[in-house]
Backbone as CSV, one residue per row, in Angstrom:
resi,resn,N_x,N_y,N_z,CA_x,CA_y,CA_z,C_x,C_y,C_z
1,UNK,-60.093,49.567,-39.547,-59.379,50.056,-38.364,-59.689,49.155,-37.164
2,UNK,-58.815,48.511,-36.470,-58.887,47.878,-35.405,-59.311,48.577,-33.930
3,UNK,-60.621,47.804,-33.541,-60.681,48.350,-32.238,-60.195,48.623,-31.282
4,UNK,-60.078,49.193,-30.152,-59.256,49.142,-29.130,-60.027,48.383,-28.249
5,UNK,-59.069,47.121,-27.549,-59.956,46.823,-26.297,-58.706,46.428,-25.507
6,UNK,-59.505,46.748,-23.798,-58.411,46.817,-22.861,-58.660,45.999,-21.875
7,UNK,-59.413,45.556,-22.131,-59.742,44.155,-20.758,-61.324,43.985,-20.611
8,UNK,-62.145,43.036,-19.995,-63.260,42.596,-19.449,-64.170,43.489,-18.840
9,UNK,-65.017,43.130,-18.995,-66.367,43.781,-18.130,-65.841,44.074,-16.183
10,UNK,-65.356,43.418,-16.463,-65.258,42.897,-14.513,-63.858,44.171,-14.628
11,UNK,-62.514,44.237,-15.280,-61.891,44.808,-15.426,-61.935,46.455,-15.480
12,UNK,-62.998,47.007,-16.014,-64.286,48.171,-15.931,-64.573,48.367,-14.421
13,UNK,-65.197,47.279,-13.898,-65.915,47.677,-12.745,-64.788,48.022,-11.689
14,UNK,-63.496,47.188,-11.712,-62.430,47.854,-11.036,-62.349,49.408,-11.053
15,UNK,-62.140,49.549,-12.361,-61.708,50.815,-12.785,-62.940,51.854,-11.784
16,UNK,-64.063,51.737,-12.259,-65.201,52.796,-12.085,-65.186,52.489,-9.929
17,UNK,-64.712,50.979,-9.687,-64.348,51.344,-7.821,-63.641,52.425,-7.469
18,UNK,-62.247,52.253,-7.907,-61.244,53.200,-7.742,-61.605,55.105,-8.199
19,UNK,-62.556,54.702,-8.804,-62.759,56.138,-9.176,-63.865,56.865,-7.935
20,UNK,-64.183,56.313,-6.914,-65.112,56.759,-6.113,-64.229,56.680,-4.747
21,UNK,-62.948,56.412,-5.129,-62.023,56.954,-3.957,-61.972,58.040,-4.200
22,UNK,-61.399,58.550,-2.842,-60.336,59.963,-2.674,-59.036,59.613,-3.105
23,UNK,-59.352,60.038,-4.858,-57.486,59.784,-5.520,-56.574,60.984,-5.522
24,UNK,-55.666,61.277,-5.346,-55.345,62.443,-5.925,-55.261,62.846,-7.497
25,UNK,-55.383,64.038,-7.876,-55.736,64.251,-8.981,-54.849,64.125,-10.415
26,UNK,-53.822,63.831,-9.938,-53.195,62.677,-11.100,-54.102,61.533,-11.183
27,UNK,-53.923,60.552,-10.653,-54.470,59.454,-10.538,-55.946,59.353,-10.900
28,UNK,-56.716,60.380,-10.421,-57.699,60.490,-11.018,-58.129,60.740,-12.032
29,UNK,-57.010,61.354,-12.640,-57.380,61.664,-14.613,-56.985,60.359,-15.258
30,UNK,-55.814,59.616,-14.518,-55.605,58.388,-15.523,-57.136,57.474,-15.462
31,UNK,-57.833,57.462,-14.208,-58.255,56.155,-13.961,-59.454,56.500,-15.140
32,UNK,-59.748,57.916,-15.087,-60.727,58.612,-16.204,-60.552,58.090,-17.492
33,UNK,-59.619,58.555,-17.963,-58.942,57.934,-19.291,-59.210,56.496,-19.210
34,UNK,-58.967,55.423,-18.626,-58.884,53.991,-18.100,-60.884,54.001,-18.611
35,UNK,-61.416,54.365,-18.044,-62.961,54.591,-17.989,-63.281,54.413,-18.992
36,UNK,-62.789,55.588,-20.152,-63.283,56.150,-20.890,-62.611,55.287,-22.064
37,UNK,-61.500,54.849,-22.132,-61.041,53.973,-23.277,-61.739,52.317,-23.256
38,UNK,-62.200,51.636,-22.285,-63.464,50.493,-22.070,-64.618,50.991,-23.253
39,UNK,-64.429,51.849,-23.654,-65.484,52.426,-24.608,-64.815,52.715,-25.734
40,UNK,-64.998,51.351,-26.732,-64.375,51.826,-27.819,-64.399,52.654,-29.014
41,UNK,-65.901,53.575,-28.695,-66.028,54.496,-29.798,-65.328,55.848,-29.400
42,UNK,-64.945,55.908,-28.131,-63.936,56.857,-27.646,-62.931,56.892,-28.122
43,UNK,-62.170,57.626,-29.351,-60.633,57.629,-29.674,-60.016,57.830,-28.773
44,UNK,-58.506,58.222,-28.456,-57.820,58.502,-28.086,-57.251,60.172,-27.770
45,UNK,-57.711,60.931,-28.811,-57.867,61.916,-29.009,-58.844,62.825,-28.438
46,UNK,-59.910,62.167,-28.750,-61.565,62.416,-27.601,-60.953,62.435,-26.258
47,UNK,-60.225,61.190,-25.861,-60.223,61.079,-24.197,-59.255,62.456,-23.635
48,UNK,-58.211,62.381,-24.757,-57.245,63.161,-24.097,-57.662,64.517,-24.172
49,UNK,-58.696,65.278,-25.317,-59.112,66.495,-24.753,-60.169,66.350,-23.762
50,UNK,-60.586,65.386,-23.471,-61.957,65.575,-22.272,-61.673,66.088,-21.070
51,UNK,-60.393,65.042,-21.111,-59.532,65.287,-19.617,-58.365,66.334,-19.281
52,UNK,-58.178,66.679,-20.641,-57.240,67.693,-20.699,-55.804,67.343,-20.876
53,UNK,-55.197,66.096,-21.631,-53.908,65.674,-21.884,-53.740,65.398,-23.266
54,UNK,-52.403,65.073,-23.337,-52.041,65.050,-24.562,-52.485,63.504,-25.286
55,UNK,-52.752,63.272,-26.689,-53.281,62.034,-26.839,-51.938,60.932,-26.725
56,UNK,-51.013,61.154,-26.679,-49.895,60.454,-26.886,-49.546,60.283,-25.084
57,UNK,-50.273,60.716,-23.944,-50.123,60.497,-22.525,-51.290,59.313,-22.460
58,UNK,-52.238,59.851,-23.430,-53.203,58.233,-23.407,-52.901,56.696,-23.651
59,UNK,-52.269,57.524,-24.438,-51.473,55.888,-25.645,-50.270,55.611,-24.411
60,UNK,-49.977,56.154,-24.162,-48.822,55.982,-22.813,-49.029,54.621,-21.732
61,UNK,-50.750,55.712,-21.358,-51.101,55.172,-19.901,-51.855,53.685,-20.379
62,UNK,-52.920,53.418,-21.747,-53.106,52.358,-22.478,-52.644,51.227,-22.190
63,UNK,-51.217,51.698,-22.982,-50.008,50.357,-23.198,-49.559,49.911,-22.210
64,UNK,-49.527,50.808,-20.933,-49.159,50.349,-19.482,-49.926,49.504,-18.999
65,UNK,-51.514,49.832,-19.470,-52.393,48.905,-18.646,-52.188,47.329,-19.640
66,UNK,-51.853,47.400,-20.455,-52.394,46.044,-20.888,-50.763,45.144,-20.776
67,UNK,-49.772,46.058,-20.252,-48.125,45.518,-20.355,-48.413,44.872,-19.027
68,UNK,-49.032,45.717,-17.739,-48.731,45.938,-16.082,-50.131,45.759,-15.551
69,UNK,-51.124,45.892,-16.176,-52.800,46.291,-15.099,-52.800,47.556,-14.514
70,UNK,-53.413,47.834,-13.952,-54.029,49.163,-13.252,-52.485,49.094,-12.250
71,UNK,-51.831,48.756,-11.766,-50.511,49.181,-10.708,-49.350,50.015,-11.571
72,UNK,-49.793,49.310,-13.291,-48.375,50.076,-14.220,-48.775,51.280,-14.233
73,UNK,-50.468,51.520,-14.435,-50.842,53.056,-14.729,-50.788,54.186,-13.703
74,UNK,-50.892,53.567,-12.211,-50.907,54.060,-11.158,-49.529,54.349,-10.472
75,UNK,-48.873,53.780,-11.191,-47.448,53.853,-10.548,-46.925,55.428,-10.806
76,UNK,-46.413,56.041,-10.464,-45.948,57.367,-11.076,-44.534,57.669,-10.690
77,UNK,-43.555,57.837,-11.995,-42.390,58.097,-11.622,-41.466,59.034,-11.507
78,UNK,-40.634,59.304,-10.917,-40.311,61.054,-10.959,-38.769,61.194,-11.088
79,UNK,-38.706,61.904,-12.153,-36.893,62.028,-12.319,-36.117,62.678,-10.871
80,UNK,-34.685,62.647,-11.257,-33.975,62.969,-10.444,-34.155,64.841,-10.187
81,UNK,-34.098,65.208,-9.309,-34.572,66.418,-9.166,-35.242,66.898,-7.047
82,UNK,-35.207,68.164,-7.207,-35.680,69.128,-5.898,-36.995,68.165,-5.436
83,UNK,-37.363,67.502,-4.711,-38.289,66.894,-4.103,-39.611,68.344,-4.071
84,UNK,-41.048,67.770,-4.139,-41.950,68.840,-4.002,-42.698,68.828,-2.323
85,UNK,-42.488,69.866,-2.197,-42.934,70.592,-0.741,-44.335,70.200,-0.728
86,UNK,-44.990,69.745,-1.447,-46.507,69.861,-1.788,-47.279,68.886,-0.430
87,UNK,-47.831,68.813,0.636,-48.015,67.781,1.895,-49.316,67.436,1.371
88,UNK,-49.582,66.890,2.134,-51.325,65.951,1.771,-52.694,67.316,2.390
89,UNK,-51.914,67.866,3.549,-53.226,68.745,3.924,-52.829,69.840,2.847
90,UNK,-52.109,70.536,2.323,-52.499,71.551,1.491,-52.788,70.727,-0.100
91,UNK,-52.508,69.901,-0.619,-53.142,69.387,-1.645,-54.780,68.748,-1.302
92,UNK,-54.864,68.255,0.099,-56.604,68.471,0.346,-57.071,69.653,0.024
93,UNK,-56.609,70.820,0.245,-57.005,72.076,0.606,-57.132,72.549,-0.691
94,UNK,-56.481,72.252,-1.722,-56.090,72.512,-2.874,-57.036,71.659,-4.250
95,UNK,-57.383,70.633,-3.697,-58.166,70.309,-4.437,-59.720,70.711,-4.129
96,UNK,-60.127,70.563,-2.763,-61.216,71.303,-2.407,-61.613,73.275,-3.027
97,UNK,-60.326,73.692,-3.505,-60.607,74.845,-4.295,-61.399,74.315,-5.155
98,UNK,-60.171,73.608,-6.353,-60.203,73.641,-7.304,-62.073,72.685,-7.673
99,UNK,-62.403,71.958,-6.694,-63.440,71.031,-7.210,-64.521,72.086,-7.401
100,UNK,-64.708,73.296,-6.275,-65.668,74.312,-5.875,-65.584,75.384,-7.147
101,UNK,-64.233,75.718,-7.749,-63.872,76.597,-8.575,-63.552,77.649,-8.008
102,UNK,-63.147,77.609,-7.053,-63.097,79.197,-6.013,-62.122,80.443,-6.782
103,UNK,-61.203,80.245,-7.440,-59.613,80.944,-7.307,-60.302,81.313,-9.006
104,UNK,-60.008,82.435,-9.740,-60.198,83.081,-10.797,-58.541,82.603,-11.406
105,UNK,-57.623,83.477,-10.525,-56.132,82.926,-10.657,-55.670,82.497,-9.528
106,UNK,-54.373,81.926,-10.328,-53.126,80.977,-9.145,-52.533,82.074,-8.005
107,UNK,-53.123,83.860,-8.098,-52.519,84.731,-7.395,-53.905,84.529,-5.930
108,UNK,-54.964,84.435,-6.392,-56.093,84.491,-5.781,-55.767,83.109,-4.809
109,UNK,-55.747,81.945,-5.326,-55.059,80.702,-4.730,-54.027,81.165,-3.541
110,UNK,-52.789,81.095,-3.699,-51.624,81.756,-3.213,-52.350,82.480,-1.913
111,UNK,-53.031,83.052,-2.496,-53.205,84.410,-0.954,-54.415,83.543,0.008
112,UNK,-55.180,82.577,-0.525,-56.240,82.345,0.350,-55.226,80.959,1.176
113,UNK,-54.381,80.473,0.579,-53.388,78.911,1.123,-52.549,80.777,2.265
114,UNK,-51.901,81.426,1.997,-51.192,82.122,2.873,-52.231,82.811,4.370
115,UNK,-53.294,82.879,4.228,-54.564,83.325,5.209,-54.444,82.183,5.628
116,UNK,-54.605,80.458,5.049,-55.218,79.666,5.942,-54.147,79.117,6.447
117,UNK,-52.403,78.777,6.022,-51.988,78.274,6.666,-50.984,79.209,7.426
118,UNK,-51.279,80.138,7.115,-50.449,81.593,8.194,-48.622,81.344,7.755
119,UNK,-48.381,80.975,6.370,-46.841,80.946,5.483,-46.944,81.197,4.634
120,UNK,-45.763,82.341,4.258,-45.805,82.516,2.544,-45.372,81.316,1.596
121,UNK,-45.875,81.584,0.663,-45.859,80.812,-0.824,-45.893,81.414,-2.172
122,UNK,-44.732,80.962,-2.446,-44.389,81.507,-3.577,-45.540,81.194,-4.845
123,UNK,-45.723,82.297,-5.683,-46.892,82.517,-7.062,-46.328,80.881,-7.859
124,UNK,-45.150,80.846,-8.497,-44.980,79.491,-9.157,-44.821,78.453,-8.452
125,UNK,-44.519,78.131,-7.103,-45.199,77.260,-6.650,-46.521,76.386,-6.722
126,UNK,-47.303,77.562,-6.345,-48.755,77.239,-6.316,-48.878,77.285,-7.210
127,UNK,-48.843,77.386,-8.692,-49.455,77.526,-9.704,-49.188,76.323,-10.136
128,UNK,-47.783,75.740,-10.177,-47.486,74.493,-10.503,-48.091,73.092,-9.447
129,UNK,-48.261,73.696,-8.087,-49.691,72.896,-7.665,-50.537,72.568,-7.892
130,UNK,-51.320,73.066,-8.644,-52.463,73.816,-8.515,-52.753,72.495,-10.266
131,UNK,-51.440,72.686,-11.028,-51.419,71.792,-12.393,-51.296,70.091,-11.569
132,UNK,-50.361,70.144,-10.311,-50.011,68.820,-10.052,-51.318,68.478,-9.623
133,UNK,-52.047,69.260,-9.242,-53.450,68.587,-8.568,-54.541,68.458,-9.878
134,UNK,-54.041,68.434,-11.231,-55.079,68.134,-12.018,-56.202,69.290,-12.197
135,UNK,-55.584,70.541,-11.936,-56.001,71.798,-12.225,-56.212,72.367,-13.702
136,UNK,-57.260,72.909,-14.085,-56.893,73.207,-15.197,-57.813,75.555,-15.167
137,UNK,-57.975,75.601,-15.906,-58.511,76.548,-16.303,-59.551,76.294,-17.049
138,UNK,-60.933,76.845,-16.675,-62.028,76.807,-17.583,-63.033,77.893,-17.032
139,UNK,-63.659,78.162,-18.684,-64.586,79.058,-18.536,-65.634,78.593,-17.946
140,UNK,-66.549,79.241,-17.253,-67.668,78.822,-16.345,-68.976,78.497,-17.203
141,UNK,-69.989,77.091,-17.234,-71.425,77.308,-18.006,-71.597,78.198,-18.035
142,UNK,-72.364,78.540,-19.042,-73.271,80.230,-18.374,-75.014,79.863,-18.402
143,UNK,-75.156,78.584,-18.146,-76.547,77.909,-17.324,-75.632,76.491,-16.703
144,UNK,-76.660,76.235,-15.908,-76.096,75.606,-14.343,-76.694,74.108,-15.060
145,UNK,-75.987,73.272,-14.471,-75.914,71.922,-15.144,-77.514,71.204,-14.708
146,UNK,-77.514,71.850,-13.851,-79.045,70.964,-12.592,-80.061,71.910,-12.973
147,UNK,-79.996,72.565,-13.778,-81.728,73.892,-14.595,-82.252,72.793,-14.779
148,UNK,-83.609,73.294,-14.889,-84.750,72.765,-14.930,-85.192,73.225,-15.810
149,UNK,-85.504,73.586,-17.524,-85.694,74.082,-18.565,-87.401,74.520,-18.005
150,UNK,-87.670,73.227,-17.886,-89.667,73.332,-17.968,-90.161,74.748,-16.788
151,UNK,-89.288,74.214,-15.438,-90.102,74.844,-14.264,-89.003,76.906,-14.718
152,UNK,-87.874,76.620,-15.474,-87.730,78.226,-15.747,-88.235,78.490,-16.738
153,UNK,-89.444,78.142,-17.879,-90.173,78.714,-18.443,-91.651,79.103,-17.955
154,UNK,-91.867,78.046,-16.952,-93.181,78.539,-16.614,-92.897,79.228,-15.156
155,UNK,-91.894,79.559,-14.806,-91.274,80.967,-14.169,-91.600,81.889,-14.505
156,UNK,-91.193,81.895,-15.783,-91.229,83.480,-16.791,-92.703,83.605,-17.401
157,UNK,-93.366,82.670,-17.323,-94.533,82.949,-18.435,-95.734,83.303,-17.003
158,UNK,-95.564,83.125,-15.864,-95.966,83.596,-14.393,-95.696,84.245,-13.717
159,UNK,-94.504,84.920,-14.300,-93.918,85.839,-13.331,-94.392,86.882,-13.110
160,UNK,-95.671,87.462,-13.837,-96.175,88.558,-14.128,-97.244,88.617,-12.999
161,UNK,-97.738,87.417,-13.352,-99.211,86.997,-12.490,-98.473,87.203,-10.875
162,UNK,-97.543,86.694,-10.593,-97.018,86.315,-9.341,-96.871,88.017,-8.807
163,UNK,-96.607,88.837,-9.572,-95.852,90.680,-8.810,-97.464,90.802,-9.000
164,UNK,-97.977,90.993,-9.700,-99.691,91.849,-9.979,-100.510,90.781,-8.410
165,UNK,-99.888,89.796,-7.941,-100.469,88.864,-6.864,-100.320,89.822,-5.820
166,UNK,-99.389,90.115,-5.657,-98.152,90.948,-4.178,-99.564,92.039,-3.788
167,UNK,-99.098,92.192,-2.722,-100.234,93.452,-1.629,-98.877,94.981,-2.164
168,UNK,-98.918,95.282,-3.699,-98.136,95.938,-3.787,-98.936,97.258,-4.261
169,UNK,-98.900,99.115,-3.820,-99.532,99.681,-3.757,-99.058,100.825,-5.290
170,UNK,-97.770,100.210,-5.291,-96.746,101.001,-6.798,-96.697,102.789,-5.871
171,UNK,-96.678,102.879,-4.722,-95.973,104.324,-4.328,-94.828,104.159,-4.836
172,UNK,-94.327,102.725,-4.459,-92.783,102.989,-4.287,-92.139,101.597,-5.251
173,UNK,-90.537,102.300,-5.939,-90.422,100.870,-7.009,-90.088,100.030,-6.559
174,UNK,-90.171,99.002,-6.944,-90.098,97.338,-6.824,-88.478,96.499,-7.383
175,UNK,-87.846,96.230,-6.588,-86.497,95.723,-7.012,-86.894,94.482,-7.176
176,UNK,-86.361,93.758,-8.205,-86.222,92.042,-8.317,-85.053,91.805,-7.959
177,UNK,-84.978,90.803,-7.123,-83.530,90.476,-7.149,-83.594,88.368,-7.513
178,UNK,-82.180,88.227,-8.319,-82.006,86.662,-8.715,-81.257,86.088,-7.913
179,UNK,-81.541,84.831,-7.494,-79.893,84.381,-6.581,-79.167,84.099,-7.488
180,UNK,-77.917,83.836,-6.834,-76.578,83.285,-7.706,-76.762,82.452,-8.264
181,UNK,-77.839,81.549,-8.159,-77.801,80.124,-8.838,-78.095,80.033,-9.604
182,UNK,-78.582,81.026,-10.178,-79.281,80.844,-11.859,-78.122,81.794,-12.748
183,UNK,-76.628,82.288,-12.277,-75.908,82.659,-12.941,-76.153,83.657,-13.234
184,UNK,-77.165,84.457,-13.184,-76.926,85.836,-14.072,-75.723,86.392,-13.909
185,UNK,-75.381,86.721,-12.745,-73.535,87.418,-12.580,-72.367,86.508,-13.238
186,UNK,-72.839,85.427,-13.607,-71.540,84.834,-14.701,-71.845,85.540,-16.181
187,UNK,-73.156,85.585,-16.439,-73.480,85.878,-17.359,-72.441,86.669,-18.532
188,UNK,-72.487,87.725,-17.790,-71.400,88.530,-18.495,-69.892,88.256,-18.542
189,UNK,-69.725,87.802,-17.494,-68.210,87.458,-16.700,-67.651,86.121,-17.813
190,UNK,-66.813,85.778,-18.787,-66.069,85.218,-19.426,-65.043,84.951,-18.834
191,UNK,-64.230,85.069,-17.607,-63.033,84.748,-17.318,-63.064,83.659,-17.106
192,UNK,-62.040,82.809,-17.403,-61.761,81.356,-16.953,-61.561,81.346,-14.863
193,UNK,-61.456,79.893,-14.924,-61.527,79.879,-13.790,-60.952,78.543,-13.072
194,UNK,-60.070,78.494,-12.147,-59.154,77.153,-11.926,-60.773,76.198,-11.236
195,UNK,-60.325,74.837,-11.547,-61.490,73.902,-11.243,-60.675,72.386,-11.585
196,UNK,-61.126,71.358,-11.587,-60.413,69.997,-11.991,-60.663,69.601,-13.213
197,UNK,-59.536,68.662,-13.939,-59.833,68.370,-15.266,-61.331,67.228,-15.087
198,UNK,-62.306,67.481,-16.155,-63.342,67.154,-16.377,-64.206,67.593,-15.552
199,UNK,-64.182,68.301,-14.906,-65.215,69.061,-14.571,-65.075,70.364,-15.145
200,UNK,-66.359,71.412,-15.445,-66.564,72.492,-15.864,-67.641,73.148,-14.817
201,UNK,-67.261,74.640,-14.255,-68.086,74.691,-13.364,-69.395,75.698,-13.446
């Protein structure tokens, strides 16, 4: 089976510049793909579920780069059709959801864009935003990417020592409480959740 290769070392480092812009989130999944195919043990198939496309949009954007360079892949073309209302400050606004994971659904979206920009908006609108901005749906970790395995075991194996430490007299009971950051309230919670392709939040 023949490798895939798509250009030079130096050709890479382009790629991985452009990716530390502010792209919009089209552009930013191709340049991903672009990234990720420089690596030829990456199929095609791999890239396109990482990022969330079809493998045949890979093979697409590929053949562009090696027909055109990075301007064929970046180029984006749009049939004849209703022009999109979509402006640059609510697709800022819109991707800043989606990077945070804020919106459960595209209804939750909708109502927080209608609070901030004081206009209604229609549910398929935004929802189809929400895809143009490289939106996807995903279930949340249910441990946080930045844990510290070592320092939350010797948490737990001290935690005992640490309450029996406290100036505590046991009249009265003792609540623990966890912050959010260690997830317990996702814990249970399975719902997906809008965020950007390749990220999981």
């Amino acid at each position: 089976m023949r490798r895939r290769r798509l250009g030079e070392p130096a050709d890479l480092q382009k790629v991985k510049a452009l990716l530390k812009k502010d792209n919009p989130g089209w552009k930013q999944v191709r340049l991903t793909a672009l990234k990720m195919g420089f690596n030829a043990e990456n199929s095609n198939a791999f890239i396109g579920e990482s990022i969330g496309v079809s493998e045949a949009s890979v093979k697409r954007w590929f053949g562009a780069y090696r027909k055109g360079g990075l301007d064929a892949v970046l180029e984006r073309g749009y049939g004849i059709g209703r022009p999109s209302n979509l402006d640059e400050e609510i697709e800022a606004y819109l991707l800043g959801g989606l990077e945070n994971a804020r919106w459960n659904t595209a209804q939750q979206a909708r109502e927080e864009l209608e609070r901030h920009f004081e206009r209604r908006f229609n549910y398929k609108t935004v929802w189809s935003w929400l895809k143009k901005c490289a939106g996807v749906l995903r279930v949340p970790r249910p441990v946080h990417e930045k844990r510290d395995s070592a320092k939350a075991e010797a948490f737990k194996r001290h935690f005992l020592g640490i309450l029996r430490a406290l100036p505590l007299t046991g009249a009265k009971p003792v609540k623990i409480w966890f912050a959010d950051e260690s997830r317990y309230g996702l814990l249970p919670n399975l719902r997906r959740v809008w965020t950007l392709k390749g990220l999981r939040p």
